[in-house]
Backbone as JSON Lines, residues from 0, in Angstrom:
{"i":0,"aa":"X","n":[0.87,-1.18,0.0],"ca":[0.0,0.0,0.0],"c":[0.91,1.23,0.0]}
{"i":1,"aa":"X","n":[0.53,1.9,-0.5],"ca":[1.6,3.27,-0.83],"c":[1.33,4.59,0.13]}
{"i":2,"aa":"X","n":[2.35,5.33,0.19],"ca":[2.41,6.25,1.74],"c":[0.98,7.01,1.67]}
{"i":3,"aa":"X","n":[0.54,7.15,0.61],"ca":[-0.59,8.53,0.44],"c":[-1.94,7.69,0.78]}
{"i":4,"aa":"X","n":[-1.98,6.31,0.81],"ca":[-3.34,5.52,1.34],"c":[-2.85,5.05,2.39]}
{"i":5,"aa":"X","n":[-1.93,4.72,3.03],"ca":[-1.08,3.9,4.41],"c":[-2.43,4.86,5.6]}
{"i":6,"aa":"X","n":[-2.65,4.36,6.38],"ca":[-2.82,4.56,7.82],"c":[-1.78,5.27,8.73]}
{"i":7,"aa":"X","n":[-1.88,6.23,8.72],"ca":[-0.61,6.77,9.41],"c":[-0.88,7.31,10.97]}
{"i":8,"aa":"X","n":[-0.58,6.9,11.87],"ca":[-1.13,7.0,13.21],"c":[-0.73,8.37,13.81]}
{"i":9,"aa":"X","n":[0.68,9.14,13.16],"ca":[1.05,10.29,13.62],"c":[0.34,11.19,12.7]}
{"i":10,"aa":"X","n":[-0.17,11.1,11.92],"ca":[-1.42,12.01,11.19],"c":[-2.18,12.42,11.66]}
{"i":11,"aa":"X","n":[-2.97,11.19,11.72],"ca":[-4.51,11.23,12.49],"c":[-4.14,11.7,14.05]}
{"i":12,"aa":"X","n":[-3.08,11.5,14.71],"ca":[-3.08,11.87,16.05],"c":[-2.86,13.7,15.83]}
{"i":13,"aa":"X","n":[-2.31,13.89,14.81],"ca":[-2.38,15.48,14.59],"c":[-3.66,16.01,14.9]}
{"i":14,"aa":"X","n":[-4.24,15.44,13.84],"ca":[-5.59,15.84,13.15],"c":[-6.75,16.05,14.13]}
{"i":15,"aa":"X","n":[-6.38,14.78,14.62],"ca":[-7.25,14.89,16.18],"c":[-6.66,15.7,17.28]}
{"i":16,"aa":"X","n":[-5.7,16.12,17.86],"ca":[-5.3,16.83,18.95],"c":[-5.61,18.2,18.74]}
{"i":17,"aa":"X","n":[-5.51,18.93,16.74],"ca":[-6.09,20.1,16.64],"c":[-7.2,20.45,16.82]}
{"i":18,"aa":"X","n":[-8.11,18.99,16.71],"ca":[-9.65,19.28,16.92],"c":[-9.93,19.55,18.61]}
{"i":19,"aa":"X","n":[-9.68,18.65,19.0],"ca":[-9.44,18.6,20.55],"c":[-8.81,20.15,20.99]}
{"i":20,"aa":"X","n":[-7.56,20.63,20.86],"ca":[-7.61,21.97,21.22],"c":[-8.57,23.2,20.78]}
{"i":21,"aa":"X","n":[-8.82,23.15,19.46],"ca":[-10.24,24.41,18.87],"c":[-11.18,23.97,20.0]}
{"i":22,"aa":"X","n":[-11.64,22.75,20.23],"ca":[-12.88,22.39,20.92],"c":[-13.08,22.56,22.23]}
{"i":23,"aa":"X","n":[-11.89,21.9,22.77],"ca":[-11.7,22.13,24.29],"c":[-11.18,22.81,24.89]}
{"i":24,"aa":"X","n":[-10.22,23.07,24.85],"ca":[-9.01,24.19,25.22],"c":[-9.41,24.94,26.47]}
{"i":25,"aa":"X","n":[-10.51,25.61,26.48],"ca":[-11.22,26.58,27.13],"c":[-12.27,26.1,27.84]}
{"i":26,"aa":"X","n":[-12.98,25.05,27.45],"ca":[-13.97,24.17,27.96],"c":[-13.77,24.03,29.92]}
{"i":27,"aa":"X","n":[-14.9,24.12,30.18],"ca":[-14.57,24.07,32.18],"c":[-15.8,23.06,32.1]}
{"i":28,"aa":"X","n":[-15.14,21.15,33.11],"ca":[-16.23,20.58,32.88],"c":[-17.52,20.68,33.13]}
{"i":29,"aa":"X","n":[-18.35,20.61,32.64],"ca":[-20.3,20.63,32.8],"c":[-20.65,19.67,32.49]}
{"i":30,"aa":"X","n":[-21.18,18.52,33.35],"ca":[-22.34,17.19,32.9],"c":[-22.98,17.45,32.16]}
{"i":31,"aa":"X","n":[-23.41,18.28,31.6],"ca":[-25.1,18.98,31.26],"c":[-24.81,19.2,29.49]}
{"i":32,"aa":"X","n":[-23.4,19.4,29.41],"ca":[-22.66,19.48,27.81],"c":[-22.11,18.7,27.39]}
{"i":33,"aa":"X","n":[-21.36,17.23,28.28],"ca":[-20.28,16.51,27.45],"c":[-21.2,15.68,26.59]}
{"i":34,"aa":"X","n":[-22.17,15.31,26.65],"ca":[-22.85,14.34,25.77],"c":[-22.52,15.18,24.12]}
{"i":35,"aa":"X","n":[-22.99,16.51,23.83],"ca":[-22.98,17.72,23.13],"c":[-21.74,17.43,22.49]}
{"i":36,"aa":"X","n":[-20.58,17.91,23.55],"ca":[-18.77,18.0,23.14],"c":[-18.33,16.9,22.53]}
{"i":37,"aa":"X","n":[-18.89,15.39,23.11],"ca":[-18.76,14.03,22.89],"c":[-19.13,13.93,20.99]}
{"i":38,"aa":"X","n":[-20.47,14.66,21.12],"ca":[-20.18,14.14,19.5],"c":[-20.07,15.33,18.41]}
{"i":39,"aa":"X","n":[-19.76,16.38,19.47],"ca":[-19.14,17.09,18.26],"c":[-17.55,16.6,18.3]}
{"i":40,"aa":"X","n":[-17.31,16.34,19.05],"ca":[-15.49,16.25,18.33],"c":[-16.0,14.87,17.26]}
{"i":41,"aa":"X","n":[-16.69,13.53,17.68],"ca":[-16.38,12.66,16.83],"c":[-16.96,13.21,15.29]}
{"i":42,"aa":"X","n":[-18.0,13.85,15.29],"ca":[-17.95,14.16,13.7],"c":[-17.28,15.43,13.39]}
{"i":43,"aa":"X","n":[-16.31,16.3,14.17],"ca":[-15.59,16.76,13.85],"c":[-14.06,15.94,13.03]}
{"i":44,"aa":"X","n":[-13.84,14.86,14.32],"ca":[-12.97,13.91,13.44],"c":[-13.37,13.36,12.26]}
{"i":45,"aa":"X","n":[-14.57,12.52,12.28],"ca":[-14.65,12.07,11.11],"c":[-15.14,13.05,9.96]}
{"i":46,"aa":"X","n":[-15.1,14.49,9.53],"ca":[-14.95,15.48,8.83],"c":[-14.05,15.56,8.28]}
{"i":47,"aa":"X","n":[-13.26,15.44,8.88],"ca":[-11.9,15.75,8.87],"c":[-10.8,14.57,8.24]}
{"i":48,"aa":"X","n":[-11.42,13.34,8.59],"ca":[-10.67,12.16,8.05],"c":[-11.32,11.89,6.58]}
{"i":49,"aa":"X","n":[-12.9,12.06,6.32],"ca":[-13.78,11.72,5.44],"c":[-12.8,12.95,4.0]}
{"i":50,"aa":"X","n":[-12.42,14.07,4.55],"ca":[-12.12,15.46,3.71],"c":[-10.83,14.38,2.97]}
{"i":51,"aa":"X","n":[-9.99,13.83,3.6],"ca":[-9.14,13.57,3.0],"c":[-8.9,12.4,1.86]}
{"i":52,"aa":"X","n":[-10.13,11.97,1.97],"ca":[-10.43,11.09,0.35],"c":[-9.1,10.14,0.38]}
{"i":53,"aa":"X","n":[-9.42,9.24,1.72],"ca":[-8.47,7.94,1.76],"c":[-9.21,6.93,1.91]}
{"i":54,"aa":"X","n":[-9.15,5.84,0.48],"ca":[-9.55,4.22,0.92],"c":[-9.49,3.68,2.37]}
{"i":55,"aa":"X","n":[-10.68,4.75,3.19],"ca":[-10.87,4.07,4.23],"c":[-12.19,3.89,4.96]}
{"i":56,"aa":"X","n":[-12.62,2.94,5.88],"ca":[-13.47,3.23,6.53],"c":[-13.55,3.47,7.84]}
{"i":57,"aa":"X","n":[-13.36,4.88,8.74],"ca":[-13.1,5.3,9.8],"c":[-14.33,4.46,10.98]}
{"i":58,"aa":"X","n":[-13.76,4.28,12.36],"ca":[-15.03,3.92,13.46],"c":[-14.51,5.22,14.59]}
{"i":59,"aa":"X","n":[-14.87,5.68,15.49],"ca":[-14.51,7.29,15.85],"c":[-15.04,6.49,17.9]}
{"i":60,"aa":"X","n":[-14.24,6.84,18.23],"ca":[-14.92,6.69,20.06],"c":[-14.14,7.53,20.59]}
{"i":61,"aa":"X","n":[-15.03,8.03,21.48],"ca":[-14.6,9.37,22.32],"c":[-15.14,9.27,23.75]}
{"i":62,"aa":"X","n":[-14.18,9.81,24.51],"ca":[-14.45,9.17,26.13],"c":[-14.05,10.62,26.5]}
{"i":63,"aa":"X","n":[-15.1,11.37,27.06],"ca":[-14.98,12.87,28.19],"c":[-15.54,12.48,29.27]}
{"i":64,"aa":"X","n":[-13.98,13.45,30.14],"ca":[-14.67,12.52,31.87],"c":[-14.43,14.09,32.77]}
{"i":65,"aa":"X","n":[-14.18,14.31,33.85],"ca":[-14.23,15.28,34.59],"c":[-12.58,14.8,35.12]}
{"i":66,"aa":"X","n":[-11.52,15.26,34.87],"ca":[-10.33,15.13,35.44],"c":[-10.6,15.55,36.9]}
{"i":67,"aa":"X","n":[-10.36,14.59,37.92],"ca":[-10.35,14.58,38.9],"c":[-9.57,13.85,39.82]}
{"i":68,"aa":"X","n":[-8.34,13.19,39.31],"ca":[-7.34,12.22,39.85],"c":[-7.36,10.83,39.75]}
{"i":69,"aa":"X","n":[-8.77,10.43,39.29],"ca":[-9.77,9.13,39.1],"c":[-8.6,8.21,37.8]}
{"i":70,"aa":"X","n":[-8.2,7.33,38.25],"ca":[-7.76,6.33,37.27],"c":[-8.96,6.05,36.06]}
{"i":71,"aa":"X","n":[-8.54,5.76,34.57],"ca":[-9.25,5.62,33.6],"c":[-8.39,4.55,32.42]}
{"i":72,"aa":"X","n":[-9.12,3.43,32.2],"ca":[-8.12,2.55,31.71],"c":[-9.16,1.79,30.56]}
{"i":73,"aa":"X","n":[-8.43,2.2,29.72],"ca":[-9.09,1.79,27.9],"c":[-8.51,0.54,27.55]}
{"i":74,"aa":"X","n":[-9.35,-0.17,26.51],"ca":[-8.16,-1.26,25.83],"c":[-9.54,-1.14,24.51]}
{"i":75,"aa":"X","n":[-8.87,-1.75,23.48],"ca":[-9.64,-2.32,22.37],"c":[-8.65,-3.06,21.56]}
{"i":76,"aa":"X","n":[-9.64,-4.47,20.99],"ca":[-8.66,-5.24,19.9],"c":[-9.36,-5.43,18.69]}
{"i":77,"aa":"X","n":[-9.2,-5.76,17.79],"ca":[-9.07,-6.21,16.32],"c":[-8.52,-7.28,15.47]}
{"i":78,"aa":"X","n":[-9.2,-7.91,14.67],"ca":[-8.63,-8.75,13.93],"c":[-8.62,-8.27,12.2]}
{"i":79,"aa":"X","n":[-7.61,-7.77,12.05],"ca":[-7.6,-6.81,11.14],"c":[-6.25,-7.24,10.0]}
{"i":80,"aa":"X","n":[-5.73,-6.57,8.91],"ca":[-4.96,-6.37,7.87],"c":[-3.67,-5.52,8.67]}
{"i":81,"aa":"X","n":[-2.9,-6.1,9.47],"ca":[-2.14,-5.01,10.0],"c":[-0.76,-4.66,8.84]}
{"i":82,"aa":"X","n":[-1.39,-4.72,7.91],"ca":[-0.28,-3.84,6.55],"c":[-0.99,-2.54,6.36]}
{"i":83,"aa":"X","n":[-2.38,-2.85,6.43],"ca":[-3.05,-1.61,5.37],"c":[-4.29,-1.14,6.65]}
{"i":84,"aa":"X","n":[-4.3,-1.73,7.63],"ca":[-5.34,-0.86,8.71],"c":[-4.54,-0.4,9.65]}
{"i":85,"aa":"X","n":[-5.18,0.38,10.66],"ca":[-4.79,0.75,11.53],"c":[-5.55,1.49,12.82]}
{"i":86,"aa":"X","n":[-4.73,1.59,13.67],"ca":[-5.85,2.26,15.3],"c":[-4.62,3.26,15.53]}
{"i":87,"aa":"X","n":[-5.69,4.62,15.69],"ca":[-4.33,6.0,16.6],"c":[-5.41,6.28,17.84]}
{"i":88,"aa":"X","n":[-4.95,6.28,18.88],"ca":[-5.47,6.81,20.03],"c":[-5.14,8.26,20.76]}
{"i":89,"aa":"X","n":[-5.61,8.92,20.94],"ca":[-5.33,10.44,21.21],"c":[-5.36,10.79,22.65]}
{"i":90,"aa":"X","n":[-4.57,10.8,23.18],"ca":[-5.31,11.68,24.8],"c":[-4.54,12.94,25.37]}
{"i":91,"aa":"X","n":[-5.83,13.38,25.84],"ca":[-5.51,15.17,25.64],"c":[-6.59,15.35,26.87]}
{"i":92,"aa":"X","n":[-5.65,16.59,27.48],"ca":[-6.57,16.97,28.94],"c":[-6.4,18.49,29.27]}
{"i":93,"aa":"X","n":[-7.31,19.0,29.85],"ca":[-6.82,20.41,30.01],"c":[-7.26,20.15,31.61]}
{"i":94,"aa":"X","n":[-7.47,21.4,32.2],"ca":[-7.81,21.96,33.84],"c":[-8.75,20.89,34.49]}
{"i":95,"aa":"X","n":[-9.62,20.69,33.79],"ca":[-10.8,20.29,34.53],"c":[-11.36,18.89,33.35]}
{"i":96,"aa":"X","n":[-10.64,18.66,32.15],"ca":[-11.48,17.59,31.2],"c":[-10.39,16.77,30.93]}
{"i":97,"aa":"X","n":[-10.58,15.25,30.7],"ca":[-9.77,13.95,30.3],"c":[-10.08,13.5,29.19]}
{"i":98,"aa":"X","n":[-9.82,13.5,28.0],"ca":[-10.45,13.36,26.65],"c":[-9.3,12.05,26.08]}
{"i":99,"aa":"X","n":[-10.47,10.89,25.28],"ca":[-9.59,9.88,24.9],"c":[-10.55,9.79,23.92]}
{"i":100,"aa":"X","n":[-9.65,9.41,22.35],"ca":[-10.46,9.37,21.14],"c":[-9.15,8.41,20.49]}
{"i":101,"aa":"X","n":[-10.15,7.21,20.19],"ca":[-9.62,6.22,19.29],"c":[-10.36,6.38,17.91]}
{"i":102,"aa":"X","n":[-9.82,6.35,17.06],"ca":[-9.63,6.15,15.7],"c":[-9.36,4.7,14.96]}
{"i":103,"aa":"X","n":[-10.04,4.01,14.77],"ca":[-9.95,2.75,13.52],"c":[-9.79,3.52,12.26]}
{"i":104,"aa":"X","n":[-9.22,2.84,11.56],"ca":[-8.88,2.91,9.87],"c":[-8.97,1.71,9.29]}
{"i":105,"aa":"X","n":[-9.91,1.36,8.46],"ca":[-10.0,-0.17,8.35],"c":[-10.11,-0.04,6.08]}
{"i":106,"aa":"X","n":[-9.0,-0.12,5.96],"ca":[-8.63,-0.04,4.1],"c":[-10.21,-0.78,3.68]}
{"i":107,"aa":"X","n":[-10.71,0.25,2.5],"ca":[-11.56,-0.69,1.68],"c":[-11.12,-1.54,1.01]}
């Protein structure tokens, strides 16, 4: 598979951390909004991945919590093409929010 269709995990972790700062940055947590924030970043990501017209089919999960010292522990697996798919995981936190956004890339 050639670099310009490859899955590139330091891409998408770009792509996503810029969304994550426009979005959050400033954000002070509120129960009453993360459902709101929750799916605007994921179709902000997948905007953003869809714009770039790559043989792929994106899956988008996003986890906003209230940073509060609270341990938080993710896993996910796949049985996948590990030449031509791929998973980038993002985590990004400001004052008061814990933000984790996994990314699948699964080649058509």
């Amino acid at each position: 598979m050639s670099q310009e269709v490859s899955f590139v995990a330091e891409e998408i972790n770009s792509i996503v951390k810029d969304i994550l700062e426009s979005l959050l940055a400033s954000v002070t947590y509120q129960h009453s909004r993360i459902s709101q924030l929750t799916e605007q970043v994921i179709e902000e990501v997948l905007k953003k991945l869809v714009a770039q017209k790559r043989p792929y089919k994106y899956l988008v999960s996003a986890v906003i919590m209230q940073r509060t010292g609270a341990g938080l522990h993710t896993a996910c697996s796949a049985f996948w093409d590990t030449t031509s798919d791929g998973v980038a995981v993002v985590r990004w936190e400001n004052r008061s929010i814990y933000c984790v956004v996994t990314i699948f890339g699964v080649a058509i």
